[in-house]
mmCIF file of the N, C-alpha and C atoms, coordinates in Angstrom:
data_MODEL
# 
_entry.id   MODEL 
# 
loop_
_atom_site.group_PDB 
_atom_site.id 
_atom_site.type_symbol 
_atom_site.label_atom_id 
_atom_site.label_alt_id 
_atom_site.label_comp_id 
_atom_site.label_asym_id 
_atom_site.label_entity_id 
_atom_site.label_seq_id 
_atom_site.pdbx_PDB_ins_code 
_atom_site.Cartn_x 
_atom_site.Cartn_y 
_atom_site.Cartn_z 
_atom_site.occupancy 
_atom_site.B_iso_or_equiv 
_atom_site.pdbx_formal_charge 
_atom_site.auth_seq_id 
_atom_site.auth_comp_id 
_atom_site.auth_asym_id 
_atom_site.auth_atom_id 
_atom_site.pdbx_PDB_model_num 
ATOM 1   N N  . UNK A 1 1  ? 89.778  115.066 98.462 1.00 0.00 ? 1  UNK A N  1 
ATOM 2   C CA . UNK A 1 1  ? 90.284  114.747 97.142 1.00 0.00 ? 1  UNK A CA 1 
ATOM 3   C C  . UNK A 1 1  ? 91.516  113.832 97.232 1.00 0.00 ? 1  UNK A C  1 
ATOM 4   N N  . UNK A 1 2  ? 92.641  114.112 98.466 1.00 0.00 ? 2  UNK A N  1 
ATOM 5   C CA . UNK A 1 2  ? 93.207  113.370 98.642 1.00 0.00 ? 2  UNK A CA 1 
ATOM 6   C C  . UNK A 1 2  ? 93.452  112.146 98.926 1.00 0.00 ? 2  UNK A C  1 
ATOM 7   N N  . UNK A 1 3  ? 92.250  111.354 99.475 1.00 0.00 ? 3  UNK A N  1 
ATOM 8   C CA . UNK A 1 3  ? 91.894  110.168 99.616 1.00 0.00 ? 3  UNK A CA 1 
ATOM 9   C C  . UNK A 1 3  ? 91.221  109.366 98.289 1.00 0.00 ? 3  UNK A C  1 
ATOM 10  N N  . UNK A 1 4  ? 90.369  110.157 97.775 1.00 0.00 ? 4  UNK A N  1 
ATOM 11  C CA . UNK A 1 4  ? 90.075  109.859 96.584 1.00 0.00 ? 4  UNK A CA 1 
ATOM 12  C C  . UNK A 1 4  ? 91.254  109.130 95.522 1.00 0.00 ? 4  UNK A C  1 
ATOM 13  N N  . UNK A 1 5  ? 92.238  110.019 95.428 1.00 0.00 ? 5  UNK A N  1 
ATOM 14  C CA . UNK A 1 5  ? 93.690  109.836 94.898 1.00 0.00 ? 5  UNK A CA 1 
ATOM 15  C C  . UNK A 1 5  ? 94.072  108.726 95.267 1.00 0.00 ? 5  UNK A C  1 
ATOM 16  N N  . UNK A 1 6  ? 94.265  108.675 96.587 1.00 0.00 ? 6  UNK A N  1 
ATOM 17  C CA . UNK A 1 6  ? 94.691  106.898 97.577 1.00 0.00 ? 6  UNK A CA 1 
ATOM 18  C C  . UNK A 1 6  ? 93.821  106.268 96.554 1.00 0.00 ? 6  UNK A C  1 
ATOM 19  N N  . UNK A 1 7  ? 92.632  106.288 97.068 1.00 0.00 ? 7  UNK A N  1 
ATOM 20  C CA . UNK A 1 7  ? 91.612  105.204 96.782 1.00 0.00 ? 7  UNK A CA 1 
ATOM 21  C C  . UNK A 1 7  ? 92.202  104.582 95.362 1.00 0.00 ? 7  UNK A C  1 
ATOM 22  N N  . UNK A 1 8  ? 91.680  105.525 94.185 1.00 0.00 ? 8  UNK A N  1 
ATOM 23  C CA . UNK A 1 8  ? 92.237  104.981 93.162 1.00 0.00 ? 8  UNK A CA 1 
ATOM 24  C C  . UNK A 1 8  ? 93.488  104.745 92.933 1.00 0.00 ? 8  UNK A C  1 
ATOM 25  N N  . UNK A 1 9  ? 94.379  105.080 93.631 1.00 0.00 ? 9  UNK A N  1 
ATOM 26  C CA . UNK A 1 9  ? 96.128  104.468 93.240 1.00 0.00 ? 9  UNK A CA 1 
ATOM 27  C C  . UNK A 1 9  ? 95.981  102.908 94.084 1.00 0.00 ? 9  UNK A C  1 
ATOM 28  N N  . UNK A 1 10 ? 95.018  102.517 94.676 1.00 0.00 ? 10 UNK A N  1 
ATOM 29  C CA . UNK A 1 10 ? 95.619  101.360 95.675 1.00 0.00 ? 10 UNK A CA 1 
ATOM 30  C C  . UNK A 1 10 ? 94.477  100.186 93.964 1.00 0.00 ? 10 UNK A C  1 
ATOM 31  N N  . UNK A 1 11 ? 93.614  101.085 93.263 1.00 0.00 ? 11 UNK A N  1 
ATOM 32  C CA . UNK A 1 11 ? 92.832  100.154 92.781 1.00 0.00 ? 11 UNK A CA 1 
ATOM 33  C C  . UNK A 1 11 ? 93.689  100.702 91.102 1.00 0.00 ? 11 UNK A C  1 
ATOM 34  N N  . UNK A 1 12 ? 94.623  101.274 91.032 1.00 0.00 ? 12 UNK A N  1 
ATOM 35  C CA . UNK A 1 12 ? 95.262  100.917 89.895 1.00 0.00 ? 12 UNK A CA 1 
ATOM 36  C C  . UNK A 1 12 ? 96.545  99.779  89.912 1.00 0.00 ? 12 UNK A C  1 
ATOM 37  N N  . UNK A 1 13 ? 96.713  99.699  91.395 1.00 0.00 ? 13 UNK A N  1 
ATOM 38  C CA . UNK A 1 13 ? 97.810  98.894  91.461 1.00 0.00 ? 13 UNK A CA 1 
ATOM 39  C C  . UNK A 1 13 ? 97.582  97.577  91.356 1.00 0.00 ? 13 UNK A C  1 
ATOM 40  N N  . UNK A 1 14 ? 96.050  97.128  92.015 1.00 0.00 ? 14 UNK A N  1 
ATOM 41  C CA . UNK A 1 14 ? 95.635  95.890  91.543 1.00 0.00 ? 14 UNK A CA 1 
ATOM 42  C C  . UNK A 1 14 ? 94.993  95.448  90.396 1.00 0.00 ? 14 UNK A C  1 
ATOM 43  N N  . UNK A 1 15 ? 94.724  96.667  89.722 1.00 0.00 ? 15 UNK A N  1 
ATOM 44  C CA . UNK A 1 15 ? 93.996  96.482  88.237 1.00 0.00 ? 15 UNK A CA 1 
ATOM 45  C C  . UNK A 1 15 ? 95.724  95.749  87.211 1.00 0.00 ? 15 UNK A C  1 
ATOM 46  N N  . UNK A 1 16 ? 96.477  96.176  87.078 1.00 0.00 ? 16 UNK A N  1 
ATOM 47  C CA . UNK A 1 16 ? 98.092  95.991  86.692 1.00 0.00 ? 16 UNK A CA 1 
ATOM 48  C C  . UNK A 1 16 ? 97.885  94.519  86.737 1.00 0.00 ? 16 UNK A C  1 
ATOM 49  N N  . UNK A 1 17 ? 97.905  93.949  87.576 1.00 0.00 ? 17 UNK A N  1 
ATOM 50  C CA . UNK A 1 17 ? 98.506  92.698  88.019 1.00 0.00 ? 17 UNK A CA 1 
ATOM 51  C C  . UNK A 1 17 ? 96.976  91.712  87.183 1.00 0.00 ? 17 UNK A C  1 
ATOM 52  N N  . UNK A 1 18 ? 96.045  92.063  87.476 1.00 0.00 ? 18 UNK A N  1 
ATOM 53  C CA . UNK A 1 18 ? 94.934  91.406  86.758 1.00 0.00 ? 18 UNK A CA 1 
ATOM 54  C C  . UNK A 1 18 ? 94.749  91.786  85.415 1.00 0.00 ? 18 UNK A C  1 
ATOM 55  N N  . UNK A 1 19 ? 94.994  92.663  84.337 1.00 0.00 ? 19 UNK A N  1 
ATOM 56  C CA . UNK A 1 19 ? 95.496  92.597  83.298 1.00 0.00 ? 19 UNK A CA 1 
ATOM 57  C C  . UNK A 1 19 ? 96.045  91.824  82.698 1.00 0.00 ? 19 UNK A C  1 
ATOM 58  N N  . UNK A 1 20 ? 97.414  91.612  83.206 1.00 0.00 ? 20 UNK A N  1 
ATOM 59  C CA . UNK A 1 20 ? 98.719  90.887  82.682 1.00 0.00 ? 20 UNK A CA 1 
ATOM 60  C C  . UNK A 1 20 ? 98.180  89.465  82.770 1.00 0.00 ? 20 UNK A C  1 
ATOM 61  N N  . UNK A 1 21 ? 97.284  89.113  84.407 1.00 0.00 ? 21 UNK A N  1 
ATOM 62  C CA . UNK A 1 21 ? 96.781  87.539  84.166 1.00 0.00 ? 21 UNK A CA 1 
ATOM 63  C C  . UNK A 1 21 ? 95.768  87.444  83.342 1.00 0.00 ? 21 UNK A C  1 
ATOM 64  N N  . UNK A 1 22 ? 94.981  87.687  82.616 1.00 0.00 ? 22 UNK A N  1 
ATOM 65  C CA . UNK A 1 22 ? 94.020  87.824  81.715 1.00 0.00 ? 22 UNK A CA 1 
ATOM 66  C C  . UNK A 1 22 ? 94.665  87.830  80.131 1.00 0.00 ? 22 UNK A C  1 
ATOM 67  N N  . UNK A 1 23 ? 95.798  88.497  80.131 1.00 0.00 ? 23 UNK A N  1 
ATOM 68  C CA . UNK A 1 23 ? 96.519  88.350  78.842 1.00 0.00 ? 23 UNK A CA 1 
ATOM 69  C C  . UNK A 1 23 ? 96.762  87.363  78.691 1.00 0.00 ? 23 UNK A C  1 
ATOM 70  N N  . UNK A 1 24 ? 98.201  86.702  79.490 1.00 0.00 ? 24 UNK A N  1 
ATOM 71  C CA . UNK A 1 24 ? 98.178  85.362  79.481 1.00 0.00 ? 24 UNK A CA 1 
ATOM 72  C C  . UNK A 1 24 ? 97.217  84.579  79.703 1.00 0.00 ? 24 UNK A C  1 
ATOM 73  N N  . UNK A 1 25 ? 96.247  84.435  80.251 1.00 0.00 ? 25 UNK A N  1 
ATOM 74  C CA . UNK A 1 25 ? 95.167  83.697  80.564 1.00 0.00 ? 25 UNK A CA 1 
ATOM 75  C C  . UNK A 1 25 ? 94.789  83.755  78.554 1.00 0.00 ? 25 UNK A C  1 
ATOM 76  N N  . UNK A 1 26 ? 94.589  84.679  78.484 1.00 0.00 ? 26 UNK A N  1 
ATOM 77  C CA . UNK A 1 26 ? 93.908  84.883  76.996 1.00 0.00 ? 26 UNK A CA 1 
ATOM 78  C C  . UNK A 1 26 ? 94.737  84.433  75.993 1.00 0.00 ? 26 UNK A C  1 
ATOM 79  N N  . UNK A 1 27 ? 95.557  84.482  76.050 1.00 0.00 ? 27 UNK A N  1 
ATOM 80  C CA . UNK A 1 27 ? 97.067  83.634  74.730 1.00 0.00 ? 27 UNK A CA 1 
ATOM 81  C C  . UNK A 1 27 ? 96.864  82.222  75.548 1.00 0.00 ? 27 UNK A C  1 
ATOM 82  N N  . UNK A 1 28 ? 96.748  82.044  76.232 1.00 0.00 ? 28 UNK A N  1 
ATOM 83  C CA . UNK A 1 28 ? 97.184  80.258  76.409 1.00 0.00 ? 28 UNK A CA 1 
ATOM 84  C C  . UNK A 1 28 ? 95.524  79.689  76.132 1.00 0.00 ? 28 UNK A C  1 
ATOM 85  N N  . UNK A 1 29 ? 94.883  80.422  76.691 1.00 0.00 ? 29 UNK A N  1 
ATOM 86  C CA . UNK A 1 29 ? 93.531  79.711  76.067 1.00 0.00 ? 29 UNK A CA 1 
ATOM 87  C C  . UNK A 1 29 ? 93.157  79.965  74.326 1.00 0.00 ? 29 UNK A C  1 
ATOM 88  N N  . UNK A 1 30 ? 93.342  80.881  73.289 1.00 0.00 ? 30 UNK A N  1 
ATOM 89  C CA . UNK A 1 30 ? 93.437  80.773  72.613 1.00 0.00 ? 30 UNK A CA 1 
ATOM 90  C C  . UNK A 1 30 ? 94.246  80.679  71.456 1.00 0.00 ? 30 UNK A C  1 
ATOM 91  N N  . UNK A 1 31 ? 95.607  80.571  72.093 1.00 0.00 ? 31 UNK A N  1 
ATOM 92  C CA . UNK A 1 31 ? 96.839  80.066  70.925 1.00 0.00 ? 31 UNK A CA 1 
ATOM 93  C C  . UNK A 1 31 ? 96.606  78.435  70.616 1.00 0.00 ? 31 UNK A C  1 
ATOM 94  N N  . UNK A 1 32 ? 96.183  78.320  69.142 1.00 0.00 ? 32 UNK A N  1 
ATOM 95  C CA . UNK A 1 32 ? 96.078  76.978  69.019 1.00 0.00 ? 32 UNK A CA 1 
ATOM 96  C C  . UNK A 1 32 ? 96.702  76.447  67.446 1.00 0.00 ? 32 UNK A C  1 
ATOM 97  N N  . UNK A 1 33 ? 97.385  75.518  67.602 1.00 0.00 ? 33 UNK A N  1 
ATOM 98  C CA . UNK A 1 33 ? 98.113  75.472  66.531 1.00 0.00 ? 33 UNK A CA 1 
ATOM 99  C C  . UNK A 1 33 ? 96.945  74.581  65.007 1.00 0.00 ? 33 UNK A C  1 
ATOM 100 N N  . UNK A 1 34 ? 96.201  74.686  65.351 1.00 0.00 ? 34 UNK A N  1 
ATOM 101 C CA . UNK A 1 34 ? 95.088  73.954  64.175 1.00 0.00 ? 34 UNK A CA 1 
ATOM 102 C C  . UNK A 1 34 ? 94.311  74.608  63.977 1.00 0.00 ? 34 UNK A C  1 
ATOM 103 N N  . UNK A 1 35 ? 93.793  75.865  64.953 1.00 0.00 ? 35 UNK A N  1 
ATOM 104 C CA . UNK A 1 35 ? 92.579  76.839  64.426 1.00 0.00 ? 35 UNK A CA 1 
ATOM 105 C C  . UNK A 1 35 ? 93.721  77.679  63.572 1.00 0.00 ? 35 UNK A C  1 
ATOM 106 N N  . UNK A 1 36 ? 91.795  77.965  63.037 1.00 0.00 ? 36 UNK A N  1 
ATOM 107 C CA . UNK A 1 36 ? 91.881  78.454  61.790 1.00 0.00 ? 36 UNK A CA 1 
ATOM 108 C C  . UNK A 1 36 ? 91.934  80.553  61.379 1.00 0.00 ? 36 UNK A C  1 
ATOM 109 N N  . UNK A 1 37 ? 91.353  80.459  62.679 1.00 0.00 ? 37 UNK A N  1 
ATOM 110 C CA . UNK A 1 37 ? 90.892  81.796  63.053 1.00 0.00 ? 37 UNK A CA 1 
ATOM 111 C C  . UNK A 1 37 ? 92.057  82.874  62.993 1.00 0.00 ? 37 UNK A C  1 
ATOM 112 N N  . UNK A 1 38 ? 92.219  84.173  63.316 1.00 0.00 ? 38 UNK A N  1 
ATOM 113 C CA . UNK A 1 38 ? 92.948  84.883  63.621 1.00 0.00 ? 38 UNK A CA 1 
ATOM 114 C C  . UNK A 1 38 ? 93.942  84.877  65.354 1.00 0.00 ? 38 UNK A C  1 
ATOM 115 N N  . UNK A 1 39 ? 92.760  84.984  65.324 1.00 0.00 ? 39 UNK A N  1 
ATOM 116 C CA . UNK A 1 39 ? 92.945  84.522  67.115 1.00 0.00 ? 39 UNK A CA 1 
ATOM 117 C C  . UNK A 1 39 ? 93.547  83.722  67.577 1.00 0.00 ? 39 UNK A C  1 
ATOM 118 N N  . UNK A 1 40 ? 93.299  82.923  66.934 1.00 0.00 ? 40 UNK A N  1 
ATOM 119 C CA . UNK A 1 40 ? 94.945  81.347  67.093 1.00 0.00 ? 40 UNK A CA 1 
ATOM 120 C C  . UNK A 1 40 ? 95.985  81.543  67.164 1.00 0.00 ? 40 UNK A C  1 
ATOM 121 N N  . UNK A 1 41 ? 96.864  82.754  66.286 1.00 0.00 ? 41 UNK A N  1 
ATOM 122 C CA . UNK A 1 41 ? 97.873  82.679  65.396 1.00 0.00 ? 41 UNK A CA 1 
ATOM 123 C C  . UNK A 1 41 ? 98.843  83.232  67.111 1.00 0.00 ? 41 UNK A C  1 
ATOM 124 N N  . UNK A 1 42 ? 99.776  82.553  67.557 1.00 0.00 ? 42 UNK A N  1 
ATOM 125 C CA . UNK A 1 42 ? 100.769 83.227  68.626 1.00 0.00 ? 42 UNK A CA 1 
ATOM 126 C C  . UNK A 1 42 ? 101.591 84.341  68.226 1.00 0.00 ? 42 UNK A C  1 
ATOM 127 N N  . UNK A 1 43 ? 101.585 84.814  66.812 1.00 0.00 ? 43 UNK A N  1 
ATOM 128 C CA . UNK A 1 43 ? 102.582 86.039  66.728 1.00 0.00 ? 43 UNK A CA 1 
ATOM 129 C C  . UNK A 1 43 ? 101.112 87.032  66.890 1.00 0.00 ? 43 UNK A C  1 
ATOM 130 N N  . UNK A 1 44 ? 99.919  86.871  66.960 1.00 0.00 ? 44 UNK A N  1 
ATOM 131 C CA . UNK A 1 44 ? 98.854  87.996  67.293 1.00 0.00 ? 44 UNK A CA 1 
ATOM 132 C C  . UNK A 1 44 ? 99.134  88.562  68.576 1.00 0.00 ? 44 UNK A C  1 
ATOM 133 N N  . UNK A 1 45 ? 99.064  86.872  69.475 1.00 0.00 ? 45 UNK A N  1 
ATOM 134 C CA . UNK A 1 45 ? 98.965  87.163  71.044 1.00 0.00 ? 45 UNK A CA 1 
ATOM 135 C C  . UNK A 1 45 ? 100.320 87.995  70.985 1.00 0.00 ? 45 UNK A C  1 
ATOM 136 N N  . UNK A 1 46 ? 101.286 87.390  70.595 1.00 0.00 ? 46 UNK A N  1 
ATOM 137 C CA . UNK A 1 46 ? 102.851 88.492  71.249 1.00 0.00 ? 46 UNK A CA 1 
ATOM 138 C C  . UNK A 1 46 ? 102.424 90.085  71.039 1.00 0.00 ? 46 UNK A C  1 
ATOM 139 N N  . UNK A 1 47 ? 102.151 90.621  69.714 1.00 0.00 ? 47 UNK A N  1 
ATOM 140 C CA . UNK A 1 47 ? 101.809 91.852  69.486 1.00 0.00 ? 47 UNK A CA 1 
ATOM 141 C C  . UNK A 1 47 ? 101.026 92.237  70.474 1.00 0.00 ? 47 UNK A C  1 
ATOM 142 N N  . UNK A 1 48 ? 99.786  91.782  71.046 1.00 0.00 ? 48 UNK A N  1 
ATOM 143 C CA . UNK A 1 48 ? 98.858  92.091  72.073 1.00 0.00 ? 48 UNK A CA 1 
ATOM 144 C C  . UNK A 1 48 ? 99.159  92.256  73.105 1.00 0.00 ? 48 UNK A C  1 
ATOM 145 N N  . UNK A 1 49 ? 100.632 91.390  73.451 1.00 0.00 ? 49 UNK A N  1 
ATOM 146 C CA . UNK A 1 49 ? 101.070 90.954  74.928 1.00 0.00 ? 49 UNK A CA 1 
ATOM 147 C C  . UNK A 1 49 ? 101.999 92.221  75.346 1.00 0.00 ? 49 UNK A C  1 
ATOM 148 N N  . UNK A 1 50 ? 102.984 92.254  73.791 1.00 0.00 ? 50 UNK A N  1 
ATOM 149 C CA . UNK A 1 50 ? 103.789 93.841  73.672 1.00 0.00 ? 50 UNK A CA 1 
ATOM 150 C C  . UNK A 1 50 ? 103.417 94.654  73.932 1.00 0.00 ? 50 UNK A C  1 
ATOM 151 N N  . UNK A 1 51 ? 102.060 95.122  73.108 1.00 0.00 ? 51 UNK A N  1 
ATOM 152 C CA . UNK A 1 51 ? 101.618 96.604  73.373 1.00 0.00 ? 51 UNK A CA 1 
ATOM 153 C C  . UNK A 1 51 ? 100.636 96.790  74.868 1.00 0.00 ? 51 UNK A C  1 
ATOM 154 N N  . UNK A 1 52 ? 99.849  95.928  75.020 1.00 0.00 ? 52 UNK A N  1 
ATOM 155 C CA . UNK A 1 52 ? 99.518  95.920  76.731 1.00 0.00 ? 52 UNK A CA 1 
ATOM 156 C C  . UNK A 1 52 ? 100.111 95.636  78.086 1.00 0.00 ? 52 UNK A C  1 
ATOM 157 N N  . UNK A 1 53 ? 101.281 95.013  77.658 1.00 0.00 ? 53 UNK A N  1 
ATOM 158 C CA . UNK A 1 53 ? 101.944 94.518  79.232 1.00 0.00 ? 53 UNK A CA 1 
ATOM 159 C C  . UNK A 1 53 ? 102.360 95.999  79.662 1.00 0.00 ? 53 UNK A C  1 
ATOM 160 N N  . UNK A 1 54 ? 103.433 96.827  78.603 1.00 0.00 ? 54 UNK A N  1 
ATOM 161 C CA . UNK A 1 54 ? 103.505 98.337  79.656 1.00 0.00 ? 54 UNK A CA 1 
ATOM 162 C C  . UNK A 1 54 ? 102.664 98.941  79.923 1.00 0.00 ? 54 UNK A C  1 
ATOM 163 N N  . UNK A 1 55 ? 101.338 98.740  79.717 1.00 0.00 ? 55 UNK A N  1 
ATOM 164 C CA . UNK A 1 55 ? 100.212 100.089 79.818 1.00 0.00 ? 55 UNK A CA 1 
ATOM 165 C C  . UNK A 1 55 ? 99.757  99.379  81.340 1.00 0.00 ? 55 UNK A C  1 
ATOM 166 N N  . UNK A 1 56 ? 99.773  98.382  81.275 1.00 0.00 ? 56 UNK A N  1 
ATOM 167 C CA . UNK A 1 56 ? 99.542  97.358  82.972 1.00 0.00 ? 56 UNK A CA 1 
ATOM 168 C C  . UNK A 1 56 ? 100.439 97.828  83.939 1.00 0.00 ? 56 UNK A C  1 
ATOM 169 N N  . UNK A 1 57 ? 101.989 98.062  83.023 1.00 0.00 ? 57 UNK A N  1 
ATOM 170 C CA . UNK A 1 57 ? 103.002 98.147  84.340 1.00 0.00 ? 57 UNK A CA 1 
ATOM 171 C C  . UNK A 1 57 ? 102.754 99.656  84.459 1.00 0.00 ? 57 UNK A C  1 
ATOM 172 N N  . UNK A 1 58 ? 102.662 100.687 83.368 1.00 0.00 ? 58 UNK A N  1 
ATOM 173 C CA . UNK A 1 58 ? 102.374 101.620 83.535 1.00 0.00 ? 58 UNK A CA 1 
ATOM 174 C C  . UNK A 1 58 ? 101.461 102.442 84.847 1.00 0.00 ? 58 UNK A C  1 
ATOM 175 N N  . UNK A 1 59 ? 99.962  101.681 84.494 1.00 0.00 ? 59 UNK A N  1 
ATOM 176 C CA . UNK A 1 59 ? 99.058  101.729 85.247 1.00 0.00 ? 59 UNK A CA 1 
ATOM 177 C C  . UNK A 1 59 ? 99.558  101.447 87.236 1.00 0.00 ? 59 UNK A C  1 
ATOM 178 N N  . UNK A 1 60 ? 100.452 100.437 87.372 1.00 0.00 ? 60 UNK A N  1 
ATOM 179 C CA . UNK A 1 60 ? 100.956 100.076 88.629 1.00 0.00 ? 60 UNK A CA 1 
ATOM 180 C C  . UNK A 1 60 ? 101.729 100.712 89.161 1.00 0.00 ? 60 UNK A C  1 
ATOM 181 N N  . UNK A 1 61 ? 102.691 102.140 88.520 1.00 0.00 ? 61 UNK A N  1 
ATOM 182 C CA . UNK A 1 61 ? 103.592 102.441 88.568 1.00 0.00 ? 61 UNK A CA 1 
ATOM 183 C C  . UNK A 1 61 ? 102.585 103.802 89.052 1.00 0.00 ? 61 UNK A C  1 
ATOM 184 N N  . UNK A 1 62 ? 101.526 104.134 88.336 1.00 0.00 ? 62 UNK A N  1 
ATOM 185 C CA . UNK A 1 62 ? 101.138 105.323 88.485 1.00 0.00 ? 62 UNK A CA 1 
ATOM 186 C C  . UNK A 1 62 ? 100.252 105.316 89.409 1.00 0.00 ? 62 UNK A C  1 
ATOM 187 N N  . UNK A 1 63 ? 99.646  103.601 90.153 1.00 0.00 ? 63 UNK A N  1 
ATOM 188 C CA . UNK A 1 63 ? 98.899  103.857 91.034 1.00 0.00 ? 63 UNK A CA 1 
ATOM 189 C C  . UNK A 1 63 ? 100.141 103.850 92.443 1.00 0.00 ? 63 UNK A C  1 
ATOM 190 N N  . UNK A 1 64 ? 101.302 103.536 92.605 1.00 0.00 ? 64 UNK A N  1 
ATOM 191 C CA . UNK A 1 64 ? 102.173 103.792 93.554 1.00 0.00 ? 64 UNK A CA 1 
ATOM 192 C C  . UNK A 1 64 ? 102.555 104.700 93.855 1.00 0.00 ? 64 UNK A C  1 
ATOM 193 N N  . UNK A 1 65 ? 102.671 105.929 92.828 1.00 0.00 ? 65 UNK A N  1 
ATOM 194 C CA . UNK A 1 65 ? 102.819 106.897 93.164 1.00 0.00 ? 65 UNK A CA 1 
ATOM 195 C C  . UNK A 1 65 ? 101.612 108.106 93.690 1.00 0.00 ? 65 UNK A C  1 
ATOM 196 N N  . UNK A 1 66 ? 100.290 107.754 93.233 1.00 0.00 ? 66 UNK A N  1 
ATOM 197 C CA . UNK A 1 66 ? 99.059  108.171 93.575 1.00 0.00 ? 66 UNK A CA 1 
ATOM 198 C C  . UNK A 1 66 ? 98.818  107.445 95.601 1.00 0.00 ? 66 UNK A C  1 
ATOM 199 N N  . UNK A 1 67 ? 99.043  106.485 95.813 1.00 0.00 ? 67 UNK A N  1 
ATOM 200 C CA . UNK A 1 67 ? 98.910  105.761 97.069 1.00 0.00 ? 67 UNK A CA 1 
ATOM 201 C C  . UNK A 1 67 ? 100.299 106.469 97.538 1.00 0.00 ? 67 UNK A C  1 
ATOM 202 N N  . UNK A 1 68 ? 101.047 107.178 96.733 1.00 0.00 ? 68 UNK A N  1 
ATOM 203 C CA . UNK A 1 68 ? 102.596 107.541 97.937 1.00 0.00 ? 68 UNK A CA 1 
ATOM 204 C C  . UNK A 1 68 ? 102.115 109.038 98.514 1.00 0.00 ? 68 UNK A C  1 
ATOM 205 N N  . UNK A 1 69 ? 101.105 109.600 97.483 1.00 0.00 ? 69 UNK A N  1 
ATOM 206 C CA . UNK A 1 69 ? 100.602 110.913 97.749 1.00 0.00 ? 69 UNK A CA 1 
ATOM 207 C C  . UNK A 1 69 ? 101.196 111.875 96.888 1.00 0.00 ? 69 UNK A C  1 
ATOM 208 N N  . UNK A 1 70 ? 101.884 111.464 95.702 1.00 0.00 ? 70 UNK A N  1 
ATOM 209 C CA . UNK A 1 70 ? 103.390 112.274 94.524 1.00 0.00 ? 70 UNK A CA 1 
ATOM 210 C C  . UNK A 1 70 ? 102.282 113.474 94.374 1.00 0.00 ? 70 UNK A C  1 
ATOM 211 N N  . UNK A 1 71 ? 101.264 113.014 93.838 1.00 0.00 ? 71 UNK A N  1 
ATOM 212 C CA . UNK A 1 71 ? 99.970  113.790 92.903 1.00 0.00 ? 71 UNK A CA 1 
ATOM 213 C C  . UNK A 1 71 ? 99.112  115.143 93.666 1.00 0.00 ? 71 UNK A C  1 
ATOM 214 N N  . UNK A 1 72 ? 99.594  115.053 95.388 1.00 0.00 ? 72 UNK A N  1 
ATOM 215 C CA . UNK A 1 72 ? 98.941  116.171 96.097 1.00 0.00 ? 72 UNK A CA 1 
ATOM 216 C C  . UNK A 1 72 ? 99.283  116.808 96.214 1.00 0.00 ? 72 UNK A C  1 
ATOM 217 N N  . UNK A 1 73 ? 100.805 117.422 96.220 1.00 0.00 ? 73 UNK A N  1 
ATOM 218 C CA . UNK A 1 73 ? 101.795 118.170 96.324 1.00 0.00 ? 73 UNK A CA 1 
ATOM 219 C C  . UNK A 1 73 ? 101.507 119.235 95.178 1.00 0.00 ? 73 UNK A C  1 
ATOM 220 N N  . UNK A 1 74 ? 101.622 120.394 96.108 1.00 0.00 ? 74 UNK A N  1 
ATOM 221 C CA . UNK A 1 74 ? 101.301 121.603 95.117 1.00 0.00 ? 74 UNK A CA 1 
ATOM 222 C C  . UNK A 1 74 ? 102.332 122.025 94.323 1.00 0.00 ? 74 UNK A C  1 
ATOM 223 N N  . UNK A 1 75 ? 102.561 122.995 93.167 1.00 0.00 ? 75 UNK A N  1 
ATOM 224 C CA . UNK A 1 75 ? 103.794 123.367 92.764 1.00 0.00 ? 75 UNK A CA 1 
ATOM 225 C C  . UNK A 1 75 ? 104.416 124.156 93.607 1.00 0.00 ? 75 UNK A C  1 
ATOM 226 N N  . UNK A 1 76 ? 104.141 124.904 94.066 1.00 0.00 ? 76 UNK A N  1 
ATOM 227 C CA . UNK A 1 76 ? 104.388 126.064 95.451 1.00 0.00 ? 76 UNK A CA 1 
ATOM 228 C C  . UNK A 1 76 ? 105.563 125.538 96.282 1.00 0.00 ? 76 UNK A C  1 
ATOM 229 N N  . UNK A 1 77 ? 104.766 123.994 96.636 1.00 0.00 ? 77 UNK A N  1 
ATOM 230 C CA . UNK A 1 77 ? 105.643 123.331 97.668 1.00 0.00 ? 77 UNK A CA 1 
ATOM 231 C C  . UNK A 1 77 ? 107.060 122.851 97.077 1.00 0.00 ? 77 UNK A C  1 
ATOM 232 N N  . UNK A 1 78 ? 107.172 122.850 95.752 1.00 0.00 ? 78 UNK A N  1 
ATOM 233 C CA . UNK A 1 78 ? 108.626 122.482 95.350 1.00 0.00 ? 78 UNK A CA 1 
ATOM 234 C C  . UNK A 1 78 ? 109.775 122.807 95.679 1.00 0.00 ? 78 UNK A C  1 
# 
């Protein structure tokens, strides 16, 4: 189970970082100052960029501590 834990903390830490490029990737490809759409508008992307960039850093933070081993430690052992 403990490796399991690794496993996924080493693949939350790289999921983080590919998020955040996909956001931006996603605001610069669709912020456009002549469409018409919703999707254009750059105060959308900021809201989008706000509420997902911590859940990315989040995610990186929690796979470092899953790859440090925080999560195997019994209460016992405290």
């Amino acid at each position: 189970m403990n490796t399991i834990k690794k496993a996924l903390g080493i693949l939350w830490l790289l999921l983080g970082p590919v998020i955040t490029y996909f956001l931006f990737a996603g605001a610069v490809h669709n912020i456009d100052p002549d469409g018409k759409k919703d999707i254009n508008n750059p105060v959308i992307w900021i809201i989008i960029i706000t509420i997902f960039l911590p859940i990315a850093i989040g995610l990186m933070i929690f796979g470092w501590y899953a790859l440090k081993g925080e999560y195997s430690k019994k209460i016992a052992d405290q």
